[in-house]
PLY file of the C-alpha trace (Angstrom):
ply
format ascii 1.0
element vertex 109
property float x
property float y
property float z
element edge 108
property int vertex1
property int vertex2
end_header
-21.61 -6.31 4.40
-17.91 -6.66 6.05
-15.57 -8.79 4.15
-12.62 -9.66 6.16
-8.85 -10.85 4.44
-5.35 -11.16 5.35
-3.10 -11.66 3.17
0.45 -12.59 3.85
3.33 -13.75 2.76
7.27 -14.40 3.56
9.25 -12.68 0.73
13.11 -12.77 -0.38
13.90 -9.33 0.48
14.82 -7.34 3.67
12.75 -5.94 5.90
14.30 -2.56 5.14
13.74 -2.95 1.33
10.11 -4.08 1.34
9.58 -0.99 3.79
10.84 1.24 1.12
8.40 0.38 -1.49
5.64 1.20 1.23
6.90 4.28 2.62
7.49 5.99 -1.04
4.22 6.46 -2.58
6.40 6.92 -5.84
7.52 3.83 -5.99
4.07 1.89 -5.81
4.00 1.32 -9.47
6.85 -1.19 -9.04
4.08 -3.24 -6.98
0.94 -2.81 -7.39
-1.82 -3.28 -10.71
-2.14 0.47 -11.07
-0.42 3.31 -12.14
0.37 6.68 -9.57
-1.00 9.34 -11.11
0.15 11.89 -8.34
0.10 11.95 -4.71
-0.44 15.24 -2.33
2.30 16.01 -1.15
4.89 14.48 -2.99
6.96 12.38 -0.90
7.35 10.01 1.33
4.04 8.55 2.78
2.42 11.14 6.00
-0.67 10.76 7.69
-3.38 12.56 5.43
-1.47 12.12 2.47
-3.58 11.29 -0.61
-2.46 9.21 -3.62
-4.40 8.89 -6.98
-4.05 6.01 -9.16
-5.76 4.33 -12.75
-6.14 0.68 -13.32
-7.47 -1.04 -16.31
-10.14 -3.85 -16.04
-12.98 -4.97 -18.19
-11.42 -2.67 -21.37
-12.42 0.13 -18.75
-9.99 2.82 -17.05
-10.63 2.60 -12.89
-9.94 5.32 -10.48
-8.26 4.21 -7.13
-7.70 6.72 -4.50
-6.14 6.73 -0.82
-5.17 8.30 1.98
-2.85 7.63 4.63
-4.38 7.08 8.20
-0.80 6.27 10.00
2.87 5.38 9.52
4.89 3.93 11.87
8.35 3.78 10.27
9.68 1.72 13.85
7.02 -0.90 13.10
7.44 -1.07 9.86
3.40 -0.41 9.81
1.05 1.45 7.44
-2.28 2.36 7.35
-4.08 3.52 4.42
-7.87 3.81 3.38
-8.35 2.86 -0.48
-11.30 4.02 -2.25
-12.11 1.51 -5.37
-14.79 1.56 -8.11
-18.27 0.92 -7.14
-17.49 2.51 -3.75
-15.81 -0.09 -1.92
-13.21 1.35 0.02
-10.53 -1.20 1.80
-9.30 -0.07 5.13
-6.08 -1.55 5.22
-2.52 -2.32 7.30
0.59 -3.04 6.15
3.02 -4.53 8.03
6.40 -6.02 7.42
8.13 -7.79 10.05
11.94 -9.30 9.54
12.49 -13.37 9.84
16.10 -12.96 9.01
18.92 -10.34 6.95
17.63 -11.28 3.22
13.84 -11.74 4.10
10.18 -10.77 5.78
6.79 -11.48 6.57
4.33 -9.12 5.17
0.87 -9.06 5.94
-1.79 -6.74 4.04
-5.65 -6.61 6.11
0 1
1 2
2 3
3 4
4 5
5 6
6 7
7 8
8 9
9 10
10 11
11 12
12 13
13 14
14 15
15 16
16 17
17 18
18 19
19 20
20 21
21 22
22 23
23 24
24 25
25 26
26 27
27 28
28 29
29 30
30 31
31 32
32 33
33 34
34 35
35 36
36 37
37 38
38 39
39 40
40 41
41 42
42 43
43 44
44 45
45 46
46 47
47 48
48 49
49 50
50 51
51 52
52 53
53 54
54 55
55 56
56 57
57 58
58 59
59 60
60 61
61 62
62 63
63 64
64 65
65 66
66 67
67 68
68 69
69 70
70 71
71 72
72 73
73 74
74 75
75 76
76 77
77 78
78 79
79 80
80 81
81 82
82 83
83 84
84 85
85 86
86 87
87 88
88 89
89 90
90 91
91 92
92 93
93 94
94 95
95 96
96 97
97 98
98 99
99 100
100 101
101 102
102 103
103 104
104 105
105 106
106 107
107 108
């Protein structure tokens, strides 16, 4: 079964800034409901990077992994595959796209 989302949403920050927290694997904590454990390399997000991550649901710790398909820094464009509990994995984009100096669109599917 394919499930199919978009979510998106116009946020009070730059383009620029918004694309930092995306391009920095070490700064996901600051964003998202789980915590980095470690990411291989180190650094700023590459193609076949991989990023593990914990979460905490149900009184149970989670395991989250990903890897990075693509970046496009120029775009302002990510692609990731995320591998969740029960073997759902989420093959997701990124993108952030300016509307004016202080904020963007961003749009996760």
């Amino acid at each position: 079964m394919v499930v199919s989302v978009c979510p998106t949403a116009v946020v009070a920050a730059s383009v620029d800034e918004v694309w930092e927290l995306l391009a920095q694997t070490s700064k996901y904590d600051s964003w998202w409901d789980a915590h980095l454990e470690r990411s291989e390399p180190e650094g700023p997000a590459t193609p076949g990077q991989k990023a593990y991550a914990t979460t905490n649901a149900f009184g149970k710790r989670w395991d989250v992994t990903f890897v990075v398909k693509s970046v496009d820094p120029a775009r302002h464009k990510l692609q990731v595959d995320v591998t969740l509990p029960f073997g759902i994995v989420d093959h997701a984009t990124l993108v952030c796209t300016p509307v004016d100096a202080e904020s963007c669109h961003v749009q996760f599917g």
